[in-house]
KEVEX-745972 format. One record per residue: x, y, z negated of N, C-alpha, C, O in turn; residue in one letter. Coordinates in steps of 0.001 Angstrom, whole numbers, padded with zeros to 6 digits, always signed. Layout:
REM KEVEX-745972
XYZXYZXYZXYZa
...
This chain:
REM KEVEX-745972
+147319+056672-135937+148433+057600-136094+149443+057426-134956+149661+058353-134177x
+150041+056281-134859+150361+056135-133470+150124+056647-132122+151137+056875-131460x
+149001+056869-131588+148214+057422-130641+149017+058517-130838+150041+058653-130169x
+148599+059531-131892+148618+061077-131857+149872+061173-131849+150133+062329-131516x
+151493+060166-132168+152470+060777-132392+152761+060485-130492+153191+061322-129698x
+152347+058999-130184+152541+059038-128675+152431+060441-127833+153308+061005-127179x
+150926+060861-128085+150775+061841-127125+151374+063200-127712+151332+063985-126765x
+151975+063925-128950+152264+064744-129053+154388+064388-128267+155107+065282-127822x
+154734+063042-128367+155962+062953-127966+155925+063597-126493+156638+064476-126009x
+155010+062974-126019+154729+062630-124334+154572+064479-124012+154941+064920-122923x
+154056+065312-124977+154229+066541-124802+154884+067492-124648+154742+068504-123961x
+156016+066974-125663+157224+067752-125600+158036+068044-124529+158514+069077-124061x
+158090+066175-124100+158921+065405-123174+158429+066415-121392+159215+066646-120474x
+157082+066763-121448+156833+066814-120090+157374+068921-120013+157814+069496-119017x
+157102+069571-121456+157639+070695-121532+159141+070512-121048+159413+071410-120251x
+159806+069972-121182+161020+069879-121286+161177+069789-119458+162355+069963-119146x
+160491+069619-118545+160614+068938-117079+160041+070589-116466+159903+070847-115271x
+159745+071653-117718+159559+072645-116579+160536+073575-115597+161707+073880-115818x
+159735+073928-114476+160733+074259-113567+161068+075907-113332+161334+076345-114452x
+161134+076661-112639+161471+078049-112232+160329+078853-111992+160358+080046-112296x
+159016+078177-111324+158352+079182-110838+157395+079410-111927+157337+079057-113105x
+156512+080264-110983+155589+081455-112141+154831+080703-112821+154425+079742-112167x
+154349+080763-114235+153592+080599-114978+152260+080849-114610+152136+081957-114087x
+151202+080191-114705+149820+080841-114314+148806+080787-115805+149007+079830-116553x
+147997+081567-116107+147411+081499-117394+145912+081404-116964+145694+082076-115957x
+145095+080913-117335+143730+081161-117290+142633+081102-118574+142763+080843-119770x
+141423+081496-117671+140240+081043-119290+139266+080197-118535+139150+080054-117318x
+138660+079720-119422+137595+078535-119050+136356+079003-119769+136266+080039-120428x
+135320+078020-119537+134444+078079-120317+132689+077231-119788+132004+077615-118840x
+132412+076273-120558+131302+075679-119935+130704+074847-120996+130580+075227-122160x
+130323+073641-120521+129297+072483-121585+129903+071313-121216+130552+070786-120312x
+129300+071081-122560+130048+069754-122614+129012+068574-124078+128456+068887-125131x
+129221+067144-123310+128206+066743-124274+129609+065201-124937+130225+064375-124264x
+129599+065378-126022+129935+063869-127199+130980+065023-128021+130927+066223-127751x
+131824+064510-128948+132100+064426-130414+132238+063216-130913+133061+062433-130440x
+131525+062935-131835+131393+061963-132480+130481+060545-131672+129355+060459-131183x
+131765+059448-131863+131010+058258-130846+130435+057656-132030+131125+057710-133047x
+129149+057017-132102+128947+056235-133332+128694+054185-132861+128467+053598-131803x
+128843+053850-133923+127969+052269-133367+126655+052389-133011+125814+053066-133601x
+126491+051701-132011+124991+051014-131650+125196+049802-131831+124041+049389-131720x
+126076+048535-132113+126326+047346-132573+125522+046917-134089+126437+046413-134741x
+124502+046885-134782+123671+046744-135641+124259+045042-136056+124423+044521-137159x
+124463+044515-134703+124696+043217-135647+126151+042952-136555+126436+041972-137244x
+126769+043910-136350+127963+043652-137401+127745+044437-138621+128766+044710-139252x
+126371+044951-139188+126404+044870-140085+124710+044285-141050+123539+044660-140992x
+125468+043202-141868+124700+042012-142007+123361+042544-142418+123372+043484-143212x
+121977+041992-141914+120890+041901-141990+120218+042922-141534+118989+042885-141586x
+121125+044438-140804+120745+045664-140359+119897+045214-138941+120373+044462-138092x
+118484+045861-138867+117849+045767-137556+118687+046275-136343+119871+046595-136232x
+117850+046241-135651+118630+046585-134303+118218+048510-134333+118668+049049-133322x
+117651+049274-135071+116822+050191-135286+117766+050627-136702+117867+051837-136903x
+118031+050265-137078+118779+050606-138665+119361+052030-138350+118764+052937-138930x
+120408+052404-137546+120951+053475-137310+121095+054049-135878+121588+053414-134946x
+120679+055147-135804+120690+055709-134471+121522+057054-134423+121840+057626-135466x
+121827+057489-133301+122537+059048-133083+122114+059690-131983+121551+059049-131095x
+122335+061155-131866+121043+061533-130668+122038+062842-130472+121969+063622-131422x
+122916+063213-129457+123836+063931-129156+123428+064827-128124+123153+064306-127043x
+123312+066317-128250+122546+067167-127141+123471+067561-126289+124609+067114-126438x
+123198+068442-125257+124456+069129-124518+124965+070268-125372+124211+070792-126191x
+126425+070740-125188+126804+071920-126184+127598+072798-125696+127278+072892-124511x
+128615+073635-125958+129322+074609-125376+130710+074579-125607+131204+073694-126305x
+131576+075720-124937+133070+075178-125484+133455+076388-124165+132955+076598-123059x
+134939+077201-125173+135297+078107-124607+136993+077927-124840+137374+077251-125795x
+137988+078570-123913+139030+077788-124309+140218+078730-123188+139865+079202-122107x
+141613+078838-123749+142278+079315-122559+143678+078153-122231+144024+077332-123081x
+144111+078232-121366+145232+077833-120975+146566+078257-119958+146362+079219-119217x
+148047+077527-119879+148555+077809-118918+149250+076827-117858+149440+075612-117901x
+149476+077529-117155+149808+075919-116132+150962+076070-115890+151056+077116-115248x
+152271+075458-116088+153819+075537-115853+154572+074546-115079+155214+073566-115457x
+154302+075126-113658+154995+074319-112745+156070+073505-112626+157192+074004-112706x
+155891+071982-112396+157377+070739-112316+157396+070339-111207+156455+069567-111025x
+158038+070483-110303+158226+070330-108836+157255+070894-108098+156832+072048-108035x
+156944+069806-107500+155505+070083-106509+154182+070017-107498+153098+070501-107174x
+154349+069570-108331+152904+069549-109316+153262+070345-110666+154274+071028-110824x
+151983+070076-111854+151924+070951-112832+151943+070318-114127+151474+069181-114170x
+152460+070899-115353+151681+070618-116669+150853+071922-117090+150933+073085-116695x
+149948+071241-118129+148826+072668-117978+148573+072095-119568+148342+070918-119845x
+148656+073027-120372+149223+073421-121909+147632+074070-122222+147254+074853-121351x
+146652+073825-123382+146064+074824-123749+145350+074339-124830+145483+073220-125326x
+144481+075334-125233+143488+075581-126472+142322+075568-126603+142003+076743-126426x
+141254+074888-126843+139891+075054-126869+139047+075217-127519+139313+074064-127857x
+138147+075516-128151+136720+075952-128990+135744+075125-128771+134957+075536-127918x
+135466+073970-129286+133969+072906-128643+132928+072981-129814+133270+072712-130966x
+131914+073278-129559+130677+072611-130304+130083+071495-130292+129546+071217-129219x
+130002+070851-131009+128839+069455-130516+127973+069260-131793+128564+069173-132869x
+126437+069176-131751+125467+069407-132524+125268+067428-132792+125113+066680-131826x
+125311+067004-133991+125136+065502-133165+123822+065378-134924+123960+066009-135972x
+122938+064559-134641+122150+063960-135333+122116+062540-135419+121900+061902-134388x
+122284+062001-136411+122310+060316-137212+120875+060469-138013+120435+061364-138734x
+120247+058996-137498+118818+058725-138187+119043+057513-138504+119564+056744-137696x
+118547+056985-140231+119105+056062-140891+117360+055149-140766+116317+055794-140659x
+117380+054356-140789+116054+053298-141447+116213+052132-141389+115815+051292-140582x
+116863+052067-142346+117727+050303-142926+117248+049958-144445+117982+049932-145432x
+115916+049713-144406+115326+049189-145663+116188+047960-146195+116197+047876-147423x
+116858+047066-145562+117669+046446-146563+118640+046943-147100+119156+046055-147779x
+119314+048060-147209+120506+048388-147569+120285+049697-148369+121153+050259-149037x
+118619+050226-148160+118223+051124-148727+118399+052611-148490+118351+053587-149239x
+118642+052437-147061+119300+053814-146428+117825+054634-145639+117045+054227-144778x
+117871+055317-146035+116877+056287-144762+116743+057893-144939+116748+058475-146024x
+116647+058369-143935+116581+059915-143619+117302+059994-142437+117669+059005-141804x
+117579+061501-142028+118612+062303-141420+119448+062723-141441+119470+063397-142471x
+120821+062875-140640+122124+063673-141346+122086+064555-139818+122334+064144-138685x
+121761+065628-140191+122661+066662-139275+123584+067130-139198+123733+067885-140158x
+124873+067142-138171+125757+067364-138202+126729+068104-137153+127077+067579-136096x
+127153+069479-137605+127817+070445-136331+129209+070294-136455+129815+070683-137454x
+129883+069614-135255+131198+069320-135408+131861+070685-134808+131365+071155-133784x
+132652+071143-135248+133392+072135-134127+134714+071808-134128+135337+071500-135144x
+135283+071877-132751+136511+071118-132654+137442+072409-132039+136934+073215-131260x
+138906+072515-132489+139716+073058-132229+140616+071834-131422+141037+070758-131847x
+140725+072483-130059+141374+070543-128998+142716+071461-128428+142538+072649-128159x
+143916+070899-128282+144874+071099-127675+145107+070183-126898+145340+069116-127466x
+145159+070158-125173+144893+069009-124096+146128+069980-123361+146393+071167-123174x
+146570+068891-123140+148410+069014-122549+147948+067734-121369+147858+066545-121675x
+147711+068249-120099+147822+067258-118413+149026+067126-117718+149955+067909-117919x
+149090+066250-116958+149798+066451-115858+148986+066700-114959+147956+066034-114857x
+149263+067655-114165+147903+068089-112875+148857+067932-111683+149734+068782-111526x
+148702+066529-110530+148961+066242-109346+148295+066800-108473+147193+066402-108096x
+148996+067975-107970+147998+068672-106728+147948+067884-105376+148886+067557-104649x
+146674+067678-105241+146831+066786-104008+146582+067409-102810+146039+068446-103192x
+146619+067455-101704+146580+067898-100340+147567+068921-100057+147202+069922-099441x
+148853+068788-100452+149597+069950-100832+150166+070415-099032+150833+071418-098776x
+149841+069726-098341+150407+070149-096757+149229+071150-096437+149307+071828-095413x
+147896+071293-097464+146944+071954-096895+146336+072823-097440+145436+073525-096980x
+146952+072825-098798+146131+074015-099644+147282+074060-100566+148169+073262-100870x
+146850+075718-101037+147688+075860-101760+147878+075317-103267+146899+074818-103822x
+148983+075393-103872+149216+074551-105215+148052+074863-106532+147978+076003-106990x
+147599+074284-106812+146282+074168-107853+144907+074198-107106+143756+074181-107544x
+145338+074242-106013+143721+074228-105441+142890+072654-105094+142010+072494-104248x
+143404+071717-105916+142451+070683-105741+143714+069695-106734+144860+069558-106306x
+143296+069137-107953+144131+068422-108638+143613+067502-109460+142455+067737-109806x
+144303+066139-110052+143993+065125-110775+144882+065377-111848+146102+065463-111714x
+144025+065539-113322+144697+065300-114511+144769+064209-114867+143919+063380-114543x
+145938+063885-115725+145988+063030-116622+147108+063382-117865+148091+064103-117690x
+146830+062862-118884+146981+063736-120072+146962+063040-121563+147197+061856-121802x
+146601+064137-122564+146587+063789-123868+145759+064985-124640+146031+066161-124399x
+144922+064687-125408+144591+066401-126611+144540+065989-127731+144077+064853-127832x
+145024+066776-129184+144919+066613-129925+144195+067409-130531+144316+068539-130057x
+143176+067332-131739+142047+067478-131989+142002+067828-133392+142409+066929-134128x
+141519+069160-134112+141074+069477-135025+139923+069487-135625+139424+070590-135397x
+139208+068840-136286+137644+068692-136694+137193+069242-138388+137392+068891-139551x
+136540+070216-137701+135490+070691-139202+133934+070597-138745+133279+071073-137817x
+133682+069805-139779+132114+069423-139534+131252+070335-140765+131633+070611-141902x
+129967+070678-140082+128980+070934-141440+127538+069924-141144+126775+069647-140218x
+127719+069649-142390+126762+068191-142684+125573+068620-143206+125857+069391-144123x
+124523+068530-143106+122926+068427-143764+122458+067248-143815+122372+066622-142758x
+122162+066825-144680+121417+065732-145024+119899+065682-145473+119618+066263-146521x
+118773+064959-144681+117414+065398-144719+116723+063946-145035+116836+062798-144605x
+116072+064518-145859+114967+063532-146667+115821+062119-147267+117025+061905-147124x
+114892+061306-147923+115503+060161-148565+116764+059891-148951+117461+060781-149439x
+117228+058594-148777+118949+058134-149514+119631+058199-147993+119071+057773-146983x
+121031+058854-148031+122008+058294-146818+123543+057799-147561+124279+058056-148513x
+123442+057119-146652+125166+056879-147175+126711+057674-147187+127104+058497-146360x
+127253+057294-148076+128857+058339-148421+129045+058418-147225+128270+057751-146540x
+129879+059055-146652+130826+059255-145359+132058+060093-145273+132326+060952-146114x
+132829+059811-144196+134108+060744-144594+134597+061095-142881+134750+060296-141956x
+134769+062680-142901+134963+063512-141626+137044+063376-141838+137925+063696-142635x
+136856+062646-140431+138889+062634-140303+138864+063769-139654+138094+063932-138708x
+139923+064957-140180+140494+066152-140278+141322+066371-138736+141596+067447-138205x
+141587+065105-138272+142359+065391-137144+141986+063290-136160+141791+062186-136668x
+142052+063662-135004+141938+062704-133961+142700+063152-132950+143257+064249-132956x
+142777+062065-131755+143807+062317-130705+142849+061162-129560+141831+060513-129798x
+143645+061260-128342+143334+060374-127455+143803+060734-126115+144669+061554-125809x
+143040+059935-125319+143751+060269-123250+142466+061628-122827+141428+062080-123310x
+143254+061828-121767+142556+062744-121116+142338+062943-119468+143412+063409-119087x
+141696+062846-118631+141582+062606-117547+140581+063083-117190+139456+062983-117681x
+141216+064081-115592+139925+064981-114766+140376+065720-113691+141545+065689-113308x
+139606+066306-113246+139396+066738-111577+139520+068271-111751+138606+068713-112447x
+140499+069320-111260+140232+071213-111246+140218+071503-109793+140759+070654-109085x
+139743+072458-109258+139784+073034-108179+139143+074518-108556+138349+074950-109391x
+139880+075013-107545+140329+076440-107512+139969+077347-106100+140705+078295-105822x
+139020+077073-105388+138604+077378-104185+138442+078598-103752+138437+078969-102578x
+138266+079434-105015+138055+081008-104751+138960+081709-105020+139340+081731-106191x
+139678+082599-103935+140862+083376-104309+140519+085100-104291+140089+085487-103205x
+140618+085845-105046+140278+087276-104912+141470+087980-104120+142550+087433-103898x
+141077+089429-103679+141976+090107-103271+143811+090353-104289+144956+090650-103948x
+143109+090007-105603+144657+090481-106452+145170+088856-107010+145790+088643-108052x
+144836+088085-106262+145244+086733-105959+144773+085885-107406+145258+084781-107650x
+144011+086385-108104+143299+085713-109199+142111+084656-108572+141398+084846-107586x
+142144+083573-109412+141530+082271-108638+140101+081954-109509+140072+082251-110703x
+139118+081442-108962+138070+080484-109983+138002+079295-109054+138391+079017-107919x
+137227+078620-110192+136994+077143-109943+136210+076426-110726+135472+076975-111544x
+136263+075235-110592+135684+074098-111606+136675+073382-112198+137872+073490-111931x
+135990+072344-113336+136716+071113-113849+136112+070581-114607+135451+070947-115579x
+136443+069202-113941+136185+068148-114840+136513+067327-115969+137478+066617-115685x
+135999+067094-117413+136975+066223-117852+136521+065456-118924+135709+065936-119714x
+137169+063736-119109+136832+063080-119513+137706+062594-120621+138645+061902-120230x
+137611+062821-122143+138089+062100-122830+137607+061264-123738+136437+061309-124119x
+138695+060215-124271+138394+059763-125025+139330+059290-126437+140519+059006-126291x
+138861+059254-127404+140071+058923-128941+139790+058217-129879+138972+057299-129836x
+140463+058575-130884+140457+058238-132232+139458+058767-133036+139096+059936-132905x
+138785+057705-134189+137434+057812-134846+137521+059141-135785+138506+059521-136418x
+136369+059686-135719+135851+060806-136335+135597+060820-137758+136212+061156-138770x
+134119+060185-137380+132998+059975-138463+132992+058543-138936+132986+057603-138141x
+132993+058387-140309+133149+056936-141220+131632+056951-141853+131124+058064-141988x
+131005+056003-142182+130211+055395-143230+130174+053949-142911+131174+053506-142345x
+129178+053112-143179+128719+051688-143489+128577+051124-142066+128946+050054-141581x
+127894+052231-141527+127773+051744-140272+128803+052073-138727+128745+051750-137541x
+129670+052862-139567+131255+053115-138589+131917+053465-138915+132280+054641-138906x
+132722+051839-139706+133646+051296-139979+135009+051407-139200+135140+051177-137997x
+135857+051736-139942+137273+051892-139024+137697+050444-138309+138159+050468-137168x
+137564+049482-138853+137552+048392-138530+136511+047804-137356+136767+046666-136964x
+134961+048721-136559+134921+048470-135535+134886+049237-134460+134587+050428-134544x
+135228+048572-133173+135775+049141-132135+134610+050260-131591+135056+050886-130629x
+133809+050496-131811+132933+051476-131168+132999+052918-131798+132885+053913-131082x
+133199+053005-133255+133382+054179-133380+134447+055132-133272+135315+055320-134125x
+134331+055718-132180+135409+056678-132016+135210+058151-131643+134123+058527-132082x
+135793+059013-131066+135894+060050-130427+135583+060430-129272+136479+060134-128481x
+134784+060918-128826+134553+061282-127074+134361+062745-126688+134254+063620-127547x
+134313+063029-125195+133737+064327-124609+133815+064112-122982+134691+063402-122487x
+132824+064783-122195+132702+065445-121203+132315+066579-121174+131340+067036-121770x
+133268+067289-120272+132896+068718-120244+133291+069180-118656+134088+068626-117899x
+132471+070366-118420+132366+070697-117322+132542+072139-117602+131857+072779-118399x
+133899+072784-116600+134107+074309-117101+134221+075133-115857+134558+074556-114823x
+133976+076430-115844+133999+077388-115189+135507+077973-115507+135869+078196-116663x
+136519+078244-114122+137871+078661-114435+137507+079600-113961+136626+080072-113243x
+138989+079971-114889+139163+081819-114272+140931+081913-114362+141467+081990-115467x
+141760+081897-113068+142833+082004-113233+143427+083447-113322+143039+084116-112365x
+144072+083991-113990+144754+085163-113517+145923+085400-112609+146833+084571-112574x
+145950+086416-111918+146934+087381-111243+148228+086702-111384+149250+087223-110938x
């Protein structure tokens, strides 16, 4: 809880530093692979093989808009996103009596608030090559299937938070001064998904994503 009140403070605080010039808005849209981090640590829970529980996370999609509101020479960049992540848990822990499949589609509603340091600013223009660093806070609704045999209770946290850190560039400028680009980005947070085998109490289960997006700035 801490985390999320940090980074929603740290949000306000950097709104508050905006400056005069124009607002820029854009849309995104690309892939992106994690969600839910699970344990691979088997030995903290007693007599579980090294095989007891597994997770198998594909690549997924994610569509999203934002705006960027200039503070001096650099930016904060405010927005909204749409993520999918498809993730599968396979149980076979004959001592504990667990086995089958849980399929599970997380879809995440993410609000990621950066600071974007434009760098080379004697040489390009402002957003055209920048380092985030940041915060998002995170809405999670999961739908769960559960396949064959016994699995264990579990419980989906409604909301997570964490850092955020990544790379935009903006290289293409059109005639009506609308921009595209790329971006990179890496986060990481607060735990998702609970059962037996990810325990709030250990450090591996948490929150993740990389995603890779196609920009589209406007006019």
């Amino acid at each position: 809880m801490k985390t999320k009140t940090l980074i929603l403070v740290g949000m306000v605080s950097l709104v508050g530093c905006v400056s005069n010039r124009d607002i820029r808005f854009g849309a995104e849209a690309g892939v992106n692979k994690g969600g839910i981090v699970e344990n691979t640590d088997m030995s903290l829970i007693d007599g579980a093989s090294v095989d007891a529980y597994t997770g198998a996370t594909p690549v997924a999609a994610h569509i999203g808009g934002h705006a960027t509101l200039p503070v001096g020479r650099n930016d904060v960049q405010v927005g909204l996103d749409y993520m999918y992540s498809p993730q599968t848990f396979t149980y076979n822990d004959g001592l504990n009596g667990f086995s089958g499949t849980r399929d599970i589609g997380l879809s995440q509603f993410i609000m990621p608030m950066t600071y974007n340091v434009n760098l080379f600013k004697r040489i390009l223009p402002s957003g055209s090559f920048c380092f985030k660093i940041g915060g998002a806070l995170e809405y999670n609704l999961a739908s769960v299937k559960d396949h064959e045999g016994r699995l264990p209770d579990y419980t989906i946290h409604p909301f997570s938070g964490g850092m955020v850190v990544g790379i935009s560039t903006l290289p293409i400028e059109f005639k009506d001064h609308s921009r595209m680009g790329l971006s990179i980005d890496l986060y990481k947070g607060s735990q998702i998904y609970d059962d037996i085998y990810n325990r709030k109490e250990f450090e591996m289960p948490t929150s993740s994503y990389m995603k890779l997006s196609l920009i589209y700035q406007f006019k």
